[in-house]
C-alpha positions as CSV (number, residue, x, y, z in Angstrom):
1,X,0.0,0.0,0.0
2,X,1.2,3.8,-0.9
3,X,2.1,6.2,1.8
4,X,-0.3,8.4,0.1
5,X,-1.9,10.1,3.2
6,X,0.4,12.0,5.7
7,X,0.0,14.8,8.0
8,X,2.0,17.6,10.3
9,X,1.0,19.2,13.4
10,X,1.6,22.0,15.9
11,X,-0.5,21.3,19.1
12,X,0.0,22.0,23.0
13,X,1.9,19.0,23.1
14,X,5.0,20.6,21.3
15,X,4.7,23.7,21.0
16,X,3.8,27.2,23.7
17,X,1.0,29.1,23.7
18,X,2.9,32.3,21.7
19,X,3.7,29.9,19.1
20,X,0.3,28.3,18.3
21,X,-1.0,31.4,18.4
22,X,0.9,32.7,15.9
23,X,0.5,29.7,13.3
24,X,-3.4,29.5,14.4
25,X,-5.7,30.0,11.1
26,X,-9.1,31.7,10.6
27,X,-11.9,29.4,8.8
28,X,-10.9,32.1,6.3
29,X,-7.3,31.7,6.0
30,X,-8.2,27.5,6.1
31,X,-9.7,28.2,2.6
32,X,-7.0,30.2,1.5
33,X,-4.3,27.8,2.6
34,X,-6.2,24.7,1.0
35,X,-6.6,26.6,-2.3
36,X,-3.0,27.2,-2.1
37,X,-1.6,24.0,-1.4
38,X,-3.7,23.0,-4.1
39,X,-2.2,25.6,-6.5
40,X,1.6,25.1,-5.7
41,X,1.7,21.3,-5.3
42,X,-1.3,19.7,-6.9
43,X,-3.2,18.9,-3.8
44,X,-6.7,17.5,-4.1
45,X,-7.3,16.0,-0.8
46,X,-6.5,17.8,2.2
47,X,-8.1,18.8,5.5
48,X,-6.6,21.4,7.7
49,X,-7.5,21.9,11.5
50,X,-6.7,24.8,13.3
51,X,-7.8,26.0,17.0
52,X,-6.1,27.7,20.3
53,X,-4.2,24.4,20.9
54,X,-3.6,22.6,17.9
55,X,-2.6,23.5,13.9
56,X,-2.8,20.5,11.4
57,X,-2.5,19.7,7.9
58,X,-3.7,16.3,6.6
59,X,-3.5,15.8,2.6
60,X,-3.0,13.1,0.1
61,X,0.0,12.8,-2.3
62,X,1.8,10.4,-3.4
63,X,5.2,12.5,-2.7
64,X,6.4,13.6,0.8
65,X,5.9,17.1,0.6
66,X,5.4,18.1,4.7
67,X,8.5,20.0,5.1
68,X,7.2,22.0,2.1
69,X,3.7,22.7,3.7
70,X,5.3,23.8,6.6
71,X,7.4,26.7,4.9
72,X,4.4,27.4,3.4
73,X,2.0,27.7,6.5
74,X,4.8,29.7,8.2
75,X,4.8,32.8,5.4
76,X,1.2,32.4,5.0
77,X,1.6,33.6,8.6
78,X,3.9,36.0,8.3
79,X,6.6,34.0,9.9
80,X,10.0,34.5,7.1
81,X,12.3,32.6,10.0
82,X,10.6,29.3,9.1
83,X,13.6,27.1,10.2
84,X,13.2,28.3,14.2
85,X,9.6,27.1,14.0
86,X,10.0,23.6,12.6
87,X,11.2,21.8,16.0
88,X,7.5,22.3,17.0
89,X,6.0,20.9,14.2
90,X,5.4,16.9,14.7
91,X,5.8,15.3,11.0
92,X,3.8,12.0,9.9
93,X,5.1,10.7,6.7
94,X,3.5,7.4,6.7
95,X,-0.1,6.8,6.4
96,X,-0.3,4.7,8.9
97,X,1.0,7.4,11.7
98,X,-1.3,10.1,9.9
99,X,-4.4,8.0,10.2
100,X,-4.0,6.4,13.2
101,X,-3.2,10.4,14.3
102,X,-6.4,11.7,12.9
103,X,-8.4,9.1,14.8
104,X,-7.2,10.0,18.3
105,X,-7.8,13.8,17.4
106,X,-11.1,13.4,16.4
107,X,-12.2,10.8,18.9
108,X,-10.8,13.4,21.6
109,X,-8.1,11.1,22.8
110,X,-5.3,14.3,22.5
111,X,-7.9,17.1,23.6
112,X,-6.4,19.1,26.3
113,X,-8.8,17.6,28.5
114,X,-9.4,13.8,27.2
115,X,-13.0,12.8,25.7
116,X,-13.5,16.4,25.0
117,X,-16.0,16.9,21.9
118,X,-14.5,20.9,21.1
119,X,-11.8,18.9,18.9
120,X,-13.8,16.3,17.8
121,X,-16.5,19.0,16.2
122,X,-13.8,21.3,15.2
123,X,-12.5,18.5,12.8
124,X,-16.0,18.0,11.1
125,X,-16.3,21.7,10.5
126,X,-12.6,21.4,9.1
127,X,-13.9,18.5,6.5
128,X,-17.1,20.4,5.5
129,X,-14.8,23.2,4.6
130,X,-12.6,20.3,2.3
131,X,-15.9,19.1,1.3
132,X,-17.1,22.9,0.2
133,X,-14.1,23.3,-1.3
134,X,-14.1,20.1,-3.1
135,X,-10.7,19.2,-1.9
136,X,-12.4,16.0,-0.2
137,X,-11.9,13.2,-2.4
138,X,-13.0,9.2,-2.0
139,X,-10.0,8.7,0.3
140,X,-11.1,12.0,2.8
141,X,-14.4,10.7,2.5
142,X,-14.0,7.4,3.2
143,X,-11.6,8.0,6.5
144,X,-13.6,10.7,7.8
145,X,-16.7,8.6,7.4
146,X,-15.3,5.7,9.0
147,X,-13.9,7.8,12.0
148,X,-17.6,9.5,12.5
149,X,-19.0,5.6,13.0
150,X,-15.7,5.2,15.3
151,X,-17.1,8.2,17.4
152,X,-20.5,6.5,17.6
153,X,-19.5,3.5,18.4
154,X,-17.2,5.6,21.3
155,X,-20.2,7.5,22.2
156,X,-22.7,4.7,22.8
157,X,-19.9,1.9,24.2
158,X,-18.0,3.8,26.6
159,X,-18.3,6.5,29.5
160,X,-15.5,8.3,27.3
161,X,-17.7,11.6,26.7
162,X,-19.7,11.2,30.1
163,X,-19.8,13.8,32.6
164,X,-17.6,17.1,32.6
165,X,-14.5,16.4,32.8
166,X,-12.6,20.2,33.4
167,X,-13.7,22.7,35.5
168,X,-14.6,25.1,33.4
169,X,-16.7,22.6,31.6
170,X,-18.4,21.3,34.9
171,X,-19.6,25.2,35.1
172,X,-21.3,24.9,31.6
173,X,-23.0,22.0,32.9
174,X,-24.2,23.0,36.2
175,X,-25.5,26.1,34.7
176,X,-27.3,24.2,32.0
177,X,-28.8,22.0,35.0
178,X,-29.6,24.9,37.3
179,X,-31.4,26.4,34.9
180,X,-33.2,24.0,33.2
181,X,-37.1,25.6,34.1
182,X,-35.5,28.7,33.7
183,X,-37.3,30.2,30.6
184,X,-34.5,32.0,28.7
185,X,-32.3,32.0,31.2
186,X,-29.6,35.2,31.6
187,X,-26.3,33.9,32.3
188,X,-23.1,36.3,33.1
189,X,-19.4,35.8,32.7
190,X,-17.5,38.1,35.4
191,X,-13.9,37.9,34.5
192,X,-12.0,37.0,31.2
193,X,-8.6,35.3,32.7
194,X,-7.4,31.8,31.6
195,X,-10.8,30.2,33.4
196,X,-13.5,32.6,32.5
197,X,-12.0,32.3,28.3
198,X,-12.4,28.5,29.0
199,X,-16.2,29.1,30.3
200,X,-16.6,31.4,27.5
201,X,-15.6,28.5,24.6
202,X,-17.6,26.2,26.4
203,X,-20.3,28.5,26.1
204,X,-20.0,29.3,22.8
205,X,-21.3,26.0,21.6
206,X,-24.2,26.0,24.0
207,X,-27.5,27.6,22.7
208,X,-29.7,27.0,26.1
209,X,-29.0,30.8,27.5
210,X,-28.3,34.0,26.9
211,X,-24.5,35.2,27.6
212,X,-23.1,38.3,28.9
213,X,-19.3,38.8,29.1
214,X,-18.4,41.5,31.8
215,X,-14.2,42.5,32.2
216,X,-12.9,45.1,34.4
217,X,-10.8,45.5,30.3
218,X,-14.0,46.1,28.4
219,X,-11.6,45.5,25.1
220,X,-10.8,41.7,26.3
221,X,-14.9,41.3,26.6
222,X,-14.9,42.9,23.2
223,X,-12.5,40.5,21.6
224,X,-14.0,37.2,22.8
225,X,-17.7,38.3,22.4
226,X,-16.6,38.5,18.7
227,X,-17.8,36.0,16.4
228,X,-19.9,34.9,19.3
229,X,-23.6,35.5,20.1
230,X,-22.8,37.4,23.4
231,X,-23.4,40.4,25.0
232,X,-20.8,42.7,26.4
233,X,-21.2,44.9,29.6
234,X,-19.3,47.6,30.9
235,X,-18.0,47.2,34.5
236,X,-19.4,49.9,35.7
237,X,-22.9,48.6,35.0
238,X,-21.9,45.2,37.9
239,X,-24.6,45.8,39.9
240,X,-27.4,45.6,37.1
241,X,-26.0,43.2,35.6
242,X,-26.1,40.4,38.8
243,X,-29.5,41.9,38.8
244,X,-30.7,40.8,35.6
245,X,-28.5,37.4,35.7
246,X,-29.9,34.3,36.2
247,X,-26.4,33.0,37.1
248,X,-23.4,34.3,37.9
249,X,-20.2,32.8,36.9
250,X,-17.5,34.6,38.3
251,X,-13.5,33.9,38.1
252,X,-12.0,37.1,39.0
253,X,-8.9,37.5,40.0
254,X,-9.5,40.0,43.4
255,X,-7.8,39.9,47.0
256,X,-11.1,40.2,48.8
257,X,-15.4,39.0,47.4
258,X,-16.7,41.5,44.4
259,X,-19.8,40.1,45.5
260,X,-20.8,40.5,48.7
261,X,-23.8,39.8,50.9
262,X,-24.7,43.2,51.5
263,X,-24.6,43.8,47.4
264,X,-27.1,41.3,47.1
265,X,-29.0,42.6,50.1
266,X,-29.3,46.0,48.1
267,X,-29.9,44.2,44.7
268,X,-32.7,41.9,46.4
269,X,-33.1,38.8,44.5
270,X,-36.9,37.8,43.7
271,X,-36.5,34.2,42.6
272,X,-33.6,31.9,42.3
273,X,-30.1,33.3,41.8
274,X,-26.9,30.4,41.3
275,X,-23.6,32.1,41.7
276,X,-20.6,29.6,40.8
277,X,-17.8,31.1,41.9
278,X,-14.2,30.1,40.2
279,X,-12.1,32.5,41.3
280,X,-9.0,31.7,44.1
281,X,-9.1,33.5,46.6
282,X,-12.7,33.7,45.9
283,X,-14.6,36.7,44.4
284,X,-18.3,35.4,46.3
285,X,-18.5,35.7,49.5
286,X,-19.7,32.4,51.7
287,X,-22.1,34.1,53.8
288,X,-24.4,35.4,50.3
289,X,-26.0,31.6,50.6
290,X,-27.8,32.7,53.8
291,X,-30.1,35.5,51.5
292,X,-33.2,33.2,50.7
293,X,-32.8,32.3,46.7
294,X,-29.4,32.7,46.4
295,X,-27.1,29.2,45.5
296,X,-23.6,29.6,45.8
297,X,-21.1,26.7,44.1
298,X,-17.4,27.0,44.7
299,X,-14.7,25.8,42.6
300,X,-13.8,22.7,44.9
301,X,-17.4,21.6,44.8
302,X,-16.8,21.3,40.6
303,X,-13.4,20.0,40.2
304,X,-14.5,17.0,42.4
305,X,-17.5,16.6,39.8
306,X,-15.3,17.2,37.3
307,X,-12.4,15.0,39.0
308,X,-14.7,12.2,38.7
309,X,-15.9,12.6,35.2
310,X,-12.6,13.0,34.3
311,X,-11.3,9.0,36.1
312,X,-14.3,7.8,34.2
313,X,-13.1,9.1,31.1
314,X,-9.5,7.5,31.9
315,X,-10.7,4.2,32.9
316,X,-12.6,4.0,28.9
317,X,-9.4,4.9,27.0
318,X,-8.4,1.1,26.5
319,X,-12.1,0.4,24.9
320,X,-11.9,3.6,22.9
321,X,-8.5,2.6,21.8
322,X,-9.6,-1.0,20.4
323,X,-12.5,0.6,19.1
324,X,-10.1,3.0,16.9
325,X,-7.8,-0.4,16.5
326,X,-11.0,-2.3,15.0
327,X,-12.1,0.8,12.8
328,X,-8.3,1.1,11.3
329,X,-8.2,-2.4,10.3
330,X,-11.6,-1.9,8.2
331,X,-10.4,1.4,6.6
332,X,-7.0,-0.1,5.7
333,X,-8.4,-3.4,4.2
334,X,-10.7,-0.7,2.2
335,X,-7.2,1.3,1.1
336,X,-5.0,-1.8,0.0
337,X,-8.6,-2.4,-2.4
338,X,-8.4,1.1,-3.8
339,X,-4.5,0.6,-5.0
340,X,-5.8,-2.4,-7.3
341,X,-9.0,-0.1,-8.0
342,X,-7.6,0.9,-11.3
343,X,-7.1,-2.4,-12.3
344,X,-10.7,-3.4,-11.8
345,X,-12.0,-1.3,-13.6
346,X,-9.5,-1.4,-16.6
347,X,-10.1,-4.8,-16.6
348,X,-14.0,-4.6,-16.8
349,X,-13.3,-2.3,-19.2
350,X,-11.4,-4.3,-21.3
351,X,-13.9,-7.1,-21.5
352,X,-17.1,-4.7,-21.7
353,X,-15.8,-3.9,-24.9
354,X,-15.0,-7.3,-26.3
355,X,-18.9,-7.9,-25.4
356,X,-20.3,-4.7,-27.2
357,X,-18.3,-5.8,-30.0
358,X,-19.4,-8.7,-30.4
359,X,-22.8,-7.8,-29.6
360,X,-22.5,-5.4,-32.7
361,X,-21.5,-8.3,-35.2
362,X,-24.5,-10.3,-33.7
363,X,-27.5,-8.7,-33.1
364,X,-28.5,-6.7,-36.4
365,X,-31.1,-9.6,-37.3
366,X,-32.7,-9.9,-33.9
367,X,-35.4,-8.7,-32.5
368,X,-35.8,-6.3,-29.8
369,X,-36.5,-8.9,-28.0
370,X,-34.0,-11.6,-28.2
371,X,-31.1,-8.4,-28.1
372,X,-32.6,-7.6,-24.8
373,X,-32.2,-11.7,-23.6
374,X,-28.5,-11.8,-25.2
375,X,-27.4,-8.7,-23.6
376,X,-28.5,-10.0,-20.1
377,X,-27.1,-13.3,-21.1
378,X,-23.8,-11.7,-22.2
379,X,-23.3,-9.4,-19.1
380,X,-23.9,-12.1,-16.8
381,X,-21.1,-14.0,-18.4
382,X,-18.6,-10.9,-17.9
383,X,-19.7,-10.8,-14.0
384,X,-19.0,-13.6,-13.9
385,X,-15.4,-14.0,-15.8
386,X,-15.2,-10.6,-13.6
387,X,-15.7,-12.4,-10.3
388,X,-12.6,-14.9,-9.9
389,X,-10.1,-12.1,-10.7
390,X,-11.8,-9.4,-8.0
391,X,-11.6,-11.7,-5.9
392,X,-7.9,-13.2,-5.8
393,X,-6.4,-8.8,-6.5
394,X,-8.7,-8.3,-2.9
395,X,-6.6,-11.5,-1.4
396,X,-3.4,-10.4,-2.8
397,X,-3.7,-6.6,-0.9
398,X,-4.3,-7.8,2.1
399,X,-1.5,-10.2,2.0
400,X,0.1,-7.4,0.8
401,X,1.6,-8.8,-3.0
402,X,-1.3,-7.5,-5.3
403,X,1.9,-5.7,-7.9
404,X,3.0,-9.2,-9.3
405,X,-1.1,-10.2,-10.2
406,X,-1.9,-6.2,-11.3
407,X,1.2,-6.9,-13.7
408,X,-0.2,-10.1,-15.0
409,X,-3.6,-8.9,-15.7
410,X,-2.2,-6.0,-16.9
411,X,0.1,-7.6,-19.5
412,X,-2.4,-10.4,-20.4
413,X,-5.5,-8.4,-21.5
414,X,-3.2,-5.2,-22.4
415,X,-4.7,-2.8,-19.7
416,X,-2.3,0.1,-20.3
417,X,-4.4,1.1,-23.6
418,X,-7.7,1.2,-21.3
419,X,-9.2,4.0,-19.3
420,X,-9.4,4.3,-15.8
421,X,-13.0,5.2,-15.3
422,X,-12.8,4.5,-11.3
423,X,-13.2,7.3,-8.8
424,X,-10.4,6.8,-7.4
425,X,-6.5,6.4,-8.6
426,X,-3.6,6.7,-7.3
């Protein structure tokens, strides 16, 4: 089988912050960088990943190119010292690394925090952007299809994607739970540091509430409110907005409670009101629990939820990793097939045409009839000549010697003068 699939990545693993966020593409620049590729080496396959943690390029070509694509990416970027940057780059020049890679990406097995479906979703909108773009051929297609029944199978076999595994996350999910009767539910973000970002592109999937990002910057709540469907506050306007909030997630970074029993006192709260409180040292007082309707979650109470979704998550990695193993076996059995592909259908071509032309000699003193009967007749025959060869070119890939049959058929019936009408070649 051809190493005709092969990838390079940038992720958390290898490379800082500073870095990734320099090499990090728009969904904009994605299109331009697969159009690109495309251009300069004859790309037609390719599927490009980029988010806060990870950069990747996957594509199909016969020739190792990667160091190439990475010189590329870089100046796309701006970045004209490309030989400093390529340490952080990982390179997978076989197609067995570069699948075996995209599986554990998209099943969430390298997400920052394992099981994660951010990554996972992030990869499907990367292959609808191939797909738009046409640069998703039968190979894409057929990997990418075979990982999404990989994730299925991950989703309904394991306790991989149950509970919420960071704490960030666990705040997403209490707040969908809190407020759950909650008609429209008002939810507010105090605090845009390392956690309250997290919160944020957790939140940013979620369509159960209405967000508002509050920052004692009001330009960092303008920058991650865009793109997003959230409002910004001002931090002057605190008061009102607890006031209007449902609930309250609050990660600021304070020496002593922003909000404080007697705030809420003055505020008055006239139903429920769920303050989660992230911040260390924390930024809600204890004592706001005693004003009737207010619920106040602290940051231990979700990392031991989150703690315990996470040790569930560990414990399924061996099942999720046999589950990839088993799915990998399948789509390589498929791939040896396609390098014999060609063949096939040169082959079928080949004696398709003997039959027409015999069919031509034959048939001008028949009736509609009997042509109809001998065509049948004489189609089932080709299936059926067809069969035996199919057959022993499947055996041959997966004992891995198809060349020396694909060279006998192809010398005995003369297939280099025949088309290759197959969708796929390589």
């Amino acid at each position: 089988m051809k190493n005709i699939f092969k990838a390079l990545s940038l992720s958390y693993k290898s490379a800082p912050l500073a870095v990734r966020e320099q090499v990090a593409l728009t969904e904009e620049e994605i299109k331009n960088f697969s159009l690109k590729i495309r251009d300069l080496f004859g790309i037609q396959e390719s599927l490009v990943v980029s988010t806060c943690n990870r950069t990747e390029v996957y594509y199909v070509a016969e020739q190792n190119i990667t160091a190439e694509l990475i010189k590329v990416l870089l100046i796309e970027k701006g970045i004209n010292n490309t030989e400093l940057y390529f340490d952080y780059f990982q390179q997978l020049n076989t197609q067995a690394e570069a699948v075996q890679h995209l599986f554990e990406v998209a099943t969430g097995l390298h997400s920052k925090v394992v099981g994660d479906l951010q990554i996972p979703n992030q990869v499907k909108q990367s292959y609808q952007i191939a797909a738009d773009l046409n640069m998703a051929g039968p190979f894409l297609h057929r990997l990418m299809h075979t990982i999404f029944f990989a994730n299925k199978r991950v989703a309904q076999e394991t306790s991989f994607r149950d509970g919420a595994a960071s704490t960030s996350y666990a705040a997403v999910a209490l707040t969908e739970e809190v407020t759950r009767n909650i008609n429209n539910p008002k939810v507010l973000i105090l605090g845009l540091g390392e956690i309250g970002i997290d919160v944020c592109k957790n939140m940013a999937d979620q369509e159960f509430a209405e967000i508002t990002v509050m920052n004692r910057t009001l330009a960092k709540a303008e920058k991650i409110a865009a793109g997003r469907n959230f409002r910004i506050a001002d931090f002057s306007t605190l008061e009102r907005e607890i006031k209007r909030a449902d609930v309250i997630i609050s990660s600021v970074m304070i020496d002593k409670p922003i909000v404080t029993k007697e705030l809420i006192e003055r505020i008055g709260i006239l139903t429920f009101k769920y303050f989660i409180d992230l911040s260390v040292p924390r930024s809600v007082e204890d004592n706001v629990e005693e004003i009737p309707g207010a619920l106040v979650y602290n940051i231990d109470s979700l990392r031991e939820r989150a703690d315990e979704a996470l040790k569930s998550r560990l414990a399924s990695i061996p099942h999720v990793e046999r589950i990839i193993a088993e799915a990998i076996v399948g789509f390589d059995d498929w791939s040896k097939e396609m390098v014999v592909s060609p063949t096939i259908n040169k082959l079928k071509n080949a004696l398709e045409q003997i039959r027409k032309e015999e069919m031509a000699r034959h048939l001008k003193n028949l009736s509609p009839e009997e042509s109809e009967k001998i065509e049948k007749i004489t189609m089932g025959i080709v299936q059926k000549i067809m069969k035996l060869p199919v057959i022993q070119l499947k055996a041959a890939c997966k004992r891995g010697d198809a060349d020396q049959l694909v060279d006998v058929l192809t010398e005995l019936f003369d297939l280099e003068k025949q088309p290759d009408n197959s969708a796929y070649s390589h």
